[in-house]
C-alpha positions as CSV (number, residue, x, y, z in Angstrom):
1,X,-20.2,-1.1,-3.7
2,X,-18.4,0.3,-0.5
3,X,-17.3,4.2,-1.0
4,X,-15.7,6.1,1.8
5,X,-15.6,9.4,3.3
6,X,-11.6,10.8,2.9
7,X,-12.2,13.7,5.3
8,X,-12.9,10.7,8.1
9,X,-9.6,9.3,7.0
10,X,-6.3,9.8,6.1
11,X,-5.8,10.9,2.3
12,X,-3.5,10.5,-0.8
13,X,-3.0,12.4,-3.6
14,X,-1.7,10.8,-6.9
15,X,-0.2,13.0,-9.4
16,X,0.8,11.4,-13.1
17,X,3.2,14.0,-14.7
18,X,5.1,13.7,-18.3
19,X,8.4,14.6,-18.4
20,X,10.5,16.2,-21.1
21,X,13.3,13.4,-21.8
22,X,16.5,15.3,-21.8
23,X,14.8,17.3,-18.2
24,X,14.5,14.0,-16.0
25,X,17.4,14.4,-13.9
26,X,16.5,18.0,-13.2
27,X,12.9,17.3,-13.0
28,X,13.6,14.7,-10.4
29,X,16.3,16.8,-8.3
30,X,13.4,19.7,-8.6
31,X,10.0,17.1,-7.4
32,X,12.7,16.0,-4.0
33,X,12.7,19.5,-3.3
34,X,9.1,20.0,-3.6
35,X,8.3,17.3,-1.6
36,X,10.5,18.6,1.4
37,X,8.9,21.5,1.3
38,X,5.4,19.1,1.4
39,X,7.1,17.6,4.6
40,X,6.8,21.1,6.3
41,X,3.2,21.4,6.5
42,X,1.2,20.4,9.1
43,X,-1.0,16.1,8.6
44,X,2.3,15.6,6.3
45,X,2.7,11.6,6.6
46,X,4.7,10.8,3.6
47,X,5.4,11.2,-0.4
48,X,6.9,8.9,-2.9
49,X,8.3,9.7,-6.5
50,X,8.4,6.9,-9.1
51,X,10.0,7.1,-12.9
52,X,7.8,5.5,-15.6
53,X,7.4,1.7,-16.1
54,X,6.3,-0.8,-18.0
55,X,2.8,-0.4,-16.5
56,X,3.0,3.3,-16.0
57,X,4.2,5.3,-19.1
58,X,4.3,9.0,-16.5
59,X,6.7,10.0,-13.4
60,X,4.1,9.1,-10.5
61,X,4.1,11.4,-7.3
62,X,2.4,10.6,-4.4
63,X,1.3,12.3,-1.1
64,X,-0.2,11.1,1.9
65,X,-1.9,13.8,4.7
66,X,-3.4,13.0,7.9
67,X,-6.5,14.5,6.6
68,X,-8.1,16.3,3.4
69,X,-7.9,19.7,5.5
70,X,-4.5,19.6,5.7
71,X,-3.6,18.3,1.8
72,X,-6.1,20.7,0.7
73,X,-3.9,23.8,2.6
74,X,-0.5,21.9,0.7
75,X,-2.2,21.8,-2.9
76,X,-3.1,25.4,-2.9
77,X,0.2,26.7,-1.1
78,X,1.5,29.1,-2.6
79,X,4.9,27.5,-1.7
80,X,3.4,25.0,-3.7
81,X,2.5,27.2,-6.6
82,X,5.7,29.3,-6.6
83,X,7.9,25.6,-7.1
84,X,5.0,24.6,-9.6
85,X,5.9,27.9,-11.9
86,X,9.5,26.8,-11.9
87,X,9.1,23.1,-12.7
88,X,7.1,23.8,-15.6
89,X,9.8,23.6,-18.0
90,X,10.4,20.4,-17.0
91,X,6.9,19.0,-18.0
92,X,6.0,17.7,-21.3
93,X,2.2,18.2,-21.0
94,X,-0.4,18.7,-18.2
95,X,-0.6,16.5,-14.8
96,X,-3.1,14.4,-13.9
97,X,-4.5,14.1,-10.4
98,X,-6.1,11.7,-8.4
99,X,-7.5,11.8,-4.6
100,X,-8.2,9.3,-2.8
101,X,-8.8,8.6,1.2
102,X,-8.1,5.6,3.8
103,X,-5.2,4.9,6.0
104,X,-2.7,1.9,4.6
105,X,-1.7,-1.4,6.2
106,X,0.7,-3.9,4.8
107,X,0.1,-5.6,1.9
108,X,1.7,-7.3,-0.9
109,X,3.6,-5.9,-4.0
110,X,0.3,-5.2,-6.7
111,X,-0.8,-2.9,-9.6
112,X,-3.5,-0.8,-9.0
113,X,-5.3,1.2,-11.9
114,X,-7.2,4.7,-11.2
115,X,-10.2,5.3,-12.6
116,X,-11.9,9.4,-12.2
117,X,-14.9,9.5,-13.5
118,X,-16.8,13.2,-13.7
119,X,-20.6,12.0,-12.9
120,X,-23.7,14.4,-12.9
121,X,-25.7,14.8,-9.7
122,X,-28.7,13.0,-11.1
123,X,-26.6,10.1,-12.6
124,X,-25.1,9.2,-9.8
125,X,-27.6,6.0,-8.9
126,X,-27.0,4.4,-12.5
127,X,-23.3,5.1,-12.4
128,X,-22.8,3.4,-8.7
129,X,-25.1,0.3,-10.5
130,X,-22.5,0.3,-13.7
131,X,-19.6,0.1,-11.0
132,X,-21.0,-2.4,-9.1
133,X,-21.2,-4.5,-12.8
134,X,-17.5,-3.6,-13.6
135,X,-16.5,-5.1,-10.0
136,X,-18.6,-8.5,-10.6
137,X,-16.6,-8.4,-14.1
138,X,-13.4,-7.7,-12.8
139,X,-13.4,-10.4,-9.5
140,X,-13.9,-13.2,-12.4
141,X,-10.5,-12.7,-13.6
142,X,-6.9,-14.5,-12.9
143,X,-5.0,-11.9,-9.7
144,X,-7.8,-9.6,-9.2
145,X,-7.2,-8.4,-5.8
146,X,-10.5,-5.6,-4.8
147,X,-11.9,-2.7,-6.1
148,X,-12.9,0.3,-4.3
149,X,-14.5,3.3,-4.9
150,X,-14.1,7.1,-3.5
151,X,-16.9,10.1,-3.8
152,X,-16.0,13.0,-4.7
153,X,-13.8,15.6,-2.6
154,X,-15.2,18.7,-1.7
155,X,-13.1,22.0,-2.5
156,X,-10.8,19.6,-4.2
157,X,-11.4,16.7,-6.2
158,X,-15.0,16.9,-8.4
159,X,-14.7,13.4,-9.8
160,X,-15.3,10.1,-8.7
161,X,-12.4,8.0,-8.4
162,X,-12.3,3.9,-8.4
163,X,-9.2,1.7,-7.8
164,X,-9.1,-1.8,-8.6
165,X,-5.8,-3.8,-8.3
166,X,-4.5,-6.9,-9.9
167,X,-1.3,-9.6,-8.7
168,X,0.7,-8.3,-11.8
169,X,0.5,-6.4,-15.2
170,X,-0.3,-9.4,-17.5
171,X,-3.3,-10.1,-15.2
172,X,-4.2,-6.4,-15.3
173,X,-4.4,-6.6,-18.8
174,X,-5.9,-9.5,-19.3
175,X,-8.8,-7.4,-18.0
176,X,-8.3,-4.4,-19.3
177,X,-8.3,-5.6,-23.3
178,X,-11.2,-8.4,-22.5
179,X,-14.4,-8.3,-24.6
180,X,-16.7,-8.3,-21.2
181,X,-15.1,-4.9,-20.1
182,X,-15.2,-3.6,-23.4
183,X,-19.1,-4.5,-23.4
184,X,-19.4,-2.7,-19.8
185,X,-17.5,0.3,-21.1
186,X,-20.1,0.3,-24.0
187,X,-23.1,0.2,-21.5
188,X,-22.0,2.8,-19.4
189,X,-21.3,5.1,-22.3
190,X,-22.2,8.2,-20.2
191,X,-19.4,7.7,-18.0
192,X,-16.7,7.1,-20.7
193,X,-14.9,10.4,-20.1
194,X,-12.4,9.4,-17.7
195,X,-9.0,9.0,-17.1
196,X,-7.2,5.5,-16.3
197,X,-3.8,5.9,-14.7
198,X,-2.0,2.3,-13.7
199,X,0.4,2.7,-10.5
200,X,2.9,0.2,-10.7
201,X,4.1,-2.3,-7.3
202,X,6.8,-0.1,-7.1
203,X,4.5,2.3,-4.7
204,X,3.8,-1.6,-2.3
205,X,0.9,-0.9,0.2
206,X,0.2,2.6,-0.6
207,X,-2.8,1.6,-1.8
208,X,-4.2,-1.3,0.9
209,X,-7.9,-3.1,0.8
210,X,-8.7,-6.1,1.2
211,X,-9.6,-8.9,-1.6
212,X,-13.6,-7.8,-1.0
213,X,-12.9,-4.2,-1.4
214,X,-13.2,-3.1,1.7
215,X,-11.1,-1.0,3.4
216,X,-9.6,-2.5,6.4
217,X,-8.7,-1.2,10.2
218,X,-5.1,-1.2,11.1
219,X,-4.7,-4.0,13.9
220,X,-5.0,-3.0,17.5
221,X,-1.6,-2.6,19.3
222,X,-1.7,-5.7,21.0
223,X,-2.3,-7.9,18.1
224,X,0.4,-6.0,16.3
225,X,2.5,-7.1,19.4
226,X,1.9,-11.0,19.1
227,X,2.7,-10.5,15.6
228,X,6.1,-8.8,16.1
229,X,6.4,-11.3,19.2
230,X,5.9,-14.4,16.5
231,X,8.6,-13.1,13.9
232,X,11.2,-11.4,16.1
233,X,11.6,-14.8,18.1
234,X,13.2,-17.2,15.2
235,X,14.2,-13.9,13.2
236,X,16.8,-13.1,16.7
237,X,17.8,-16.9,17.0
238,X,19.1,-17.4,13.7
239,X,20.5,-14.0,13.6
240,X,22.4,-15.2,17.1
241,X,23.3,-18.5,15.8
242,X,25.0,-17.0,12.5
243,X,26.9,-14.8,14.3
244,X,28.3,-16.7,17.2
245,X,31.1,-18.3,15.5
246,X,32.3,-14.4,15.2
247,X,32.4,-14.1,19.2
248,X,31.6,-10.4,19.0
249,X,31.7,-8.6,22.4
250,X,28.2,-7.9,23.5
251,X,28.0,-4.5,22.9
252,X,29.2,-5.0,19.4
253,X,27.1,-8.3,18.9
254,X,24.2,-6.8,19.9
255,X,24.3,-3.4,17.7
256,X,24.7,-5.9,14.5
257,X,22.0,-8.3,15.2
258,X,19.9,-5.5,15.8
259,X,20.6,-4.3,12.2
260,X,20.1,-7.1,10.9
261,X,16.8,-7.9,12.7
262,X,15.6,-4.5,11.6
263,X,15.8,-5.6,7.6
264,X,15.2,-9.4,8.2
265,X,11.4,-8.4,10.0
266,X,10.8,-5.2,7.8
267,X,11.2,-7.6,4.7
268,X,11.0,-11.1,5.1
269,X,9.8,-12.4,8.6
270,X,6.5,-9.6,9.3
271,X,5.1,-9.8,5.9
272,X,6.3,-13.3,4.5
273,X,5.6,-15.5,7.6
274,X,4.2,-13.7,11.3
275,X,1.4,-11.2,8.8
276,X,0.5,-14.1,6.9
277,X,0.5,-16.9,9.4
278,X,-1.7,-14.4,12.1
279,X,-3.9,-13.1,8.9
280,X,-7.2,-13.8,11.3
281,X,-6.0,-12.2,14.3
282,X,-4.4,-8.8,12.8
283,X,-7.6,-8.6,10.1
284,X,-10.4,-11.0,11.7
285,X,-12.9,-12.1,9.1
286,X,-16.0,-9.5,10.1
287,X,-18.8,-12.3,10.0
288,X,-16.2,-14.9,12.2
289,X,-16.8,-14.1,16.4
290,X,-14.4,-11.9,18.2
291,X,-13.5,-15.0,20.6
292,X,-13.6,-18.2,17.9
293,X,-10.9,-16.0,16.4
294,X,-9.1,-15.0,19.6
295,X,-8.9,-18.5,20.3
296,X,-7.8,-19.5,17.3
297,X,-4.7,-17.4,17.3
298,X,-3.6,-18.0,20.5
299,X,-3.2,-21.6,19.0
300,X,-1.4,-20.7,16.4
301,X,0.8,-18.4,18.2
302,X,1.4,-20.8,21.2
303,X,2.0,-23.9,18.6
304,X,4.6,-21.5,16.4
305,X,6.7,-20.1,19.2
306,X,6.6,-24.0,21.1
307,X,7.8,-25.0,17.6
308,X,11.1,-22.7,17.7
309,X,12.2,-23.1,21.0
310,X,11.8,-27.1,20.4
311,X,13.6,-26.6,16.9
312,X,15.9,-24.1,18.7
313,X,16.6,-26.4,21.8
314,X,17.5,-29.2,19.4
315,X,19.9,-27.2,17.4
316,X,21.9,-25.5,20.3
317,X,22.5,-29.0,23.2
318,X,22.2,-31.8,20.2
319,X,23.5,-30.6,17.0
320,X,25.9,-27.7,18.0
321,X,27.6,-26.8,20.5
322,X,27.9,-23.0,20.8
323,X,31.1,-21.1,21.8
324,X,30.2,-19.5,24.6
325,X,28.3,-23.2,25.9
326,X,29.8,-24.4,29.3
């Protein structure tokens, strides 16, 4: 079982919160503030609020710092501490809170559950063995997607914390209510005082690994390139075709397609088609070498770009003939 270092890496902080009923509006108008005032402090990279859910029954607050320095100097801010006193009212109980560390890449849309375990020094062996056994477990079921595991956070975070993701909640569980994990949870009954917490797909790739549970590196700048290079091409074609018959001046033409562009490759074309289709070359298997995968995806770029400009050829000289075509 891979665990990982947060103060190497970048690191979030998940906070579960219940929320008096009749206070939600306020509370929520009251957590936007808060997290402006997050945004002001130095390694700030983001924060995300979400309302309960089917797989979440708590508000959900999340943080991400460049590094645990810099979230541990937010958490015990007093700006922090002063908003924290004045929020109370809103709360129906006490938060719960989670750290964990890695930087994020795409993914797709899954649940992820939370696991913080408080383990004694001299326990820690058997409890990284009873892990690895809930991992085995968990990879035999229908959407599991990785596990991963986090030490402990000095000055911060005493627990351990594990997060293991699943395609949707039915599949989640599926696991969570089967007989083998309730055999596991007997075995390991040392480490039964924890607390689960599910973060719905509403937070996307917050929360990235890959389907063996290890964290992965962000792709290098030039692979990203040949991605963005493989999407933006059909993405600016059709967005040119559809708005041709329009015969927008340039300038005018041009700042719409852009907008357009922007959405189509944030949502569709980067992860649906160019993430997916260049999978080896953005995240190359580690046991595959560096040139058989280089090689590899310059095929499959070279054949998917020659495959829109044919498709794109045909469609403007044979099967259209575009307004501004001599």
């Amino acid at each position: 079982m891979q665990t990982q270092n947060v103060t190497d890496n970048a690191v979030t902080v998940i906070i579960g919160q219940s929320v008096r009923r009749e206070c939600e509006q306020q509370f929520l108008a009251w957590q936007h503030d808060l997290n402006e005032a997050a945004s002001r402090y130095p390694g700030f990279v983001a924060a995300e609020v979400a309302a309960p859910t089917e797989a979440q029954p708590d508000w959900v607050v999340i943080y991400r710092f460049d590094a645990i320095a810099n979230l541990r100097a937010w958490l015990n801010s007093s700006t922090r501490q002063e908003r924290l006193a004045t929020g109370t009212q809103y709360f129906d109980g006490p938060p719960t809170q989670q750290i964990v560390g890695g930087a994020a890449k795409p993914a797709d849309q899954l649940v992820t559950v939370v696991a913080t375990h408080r383990v004694a020094p001299q326990d820690v062996d058997e409890f990284l063995e009873w892990q690895e056994q809930l991992r085995l477990a968990e990879s035999k079921f229908g959407g599991y997607r990785g596990t991963e595991l986090f030490r402990p956070v000095e000055g911060v975070q005493d627990e351990w914390t594990a997060m293991y993701r699943y395609d949707n909640v039915a599949d989640l569980e599926a696991w969570l209510s089967s007989d083998e994990r309730k055999r596991l949870l007997e075995e390991g009954n040392k480490f039964q005082d924890f607390k689960l917490r599910t973060v719905d797909n509403s937070f996307g790739s917050w929360f990235a690994f890959d389907d063996k549970g290890n964290q992965a590196k962000p792709p290098s700048d030039i692979r990203t390139s040949f991605a963005v290079w493989v999407g933006i091409y059909p993405t600016a074609m059709t967005i040119m075709l559809c708005l041709s018959p329009l015969q927008m001046p340039l300038w005018l033409g041009t700042l719409v397609g852009n907008l357009f562009s922007s959405f189509i490759l944030t949502y569709v074309t980067m992860p649906y088609y160019a993430n997916r289709l260049l999978k080896r070359l953005l995240w190359p298997p580690a046991d595959e070498p560096a040139s058989r995968t280089n090689l590899r995806s310059a095929a499959i770029v070279v054949a998917s770009l020659l495959f829109w400009a044919v498709f794109f050829y045909l469609v403007t000289t044979k099967f259209w003939g575009l307004p501004w075509a001599p």
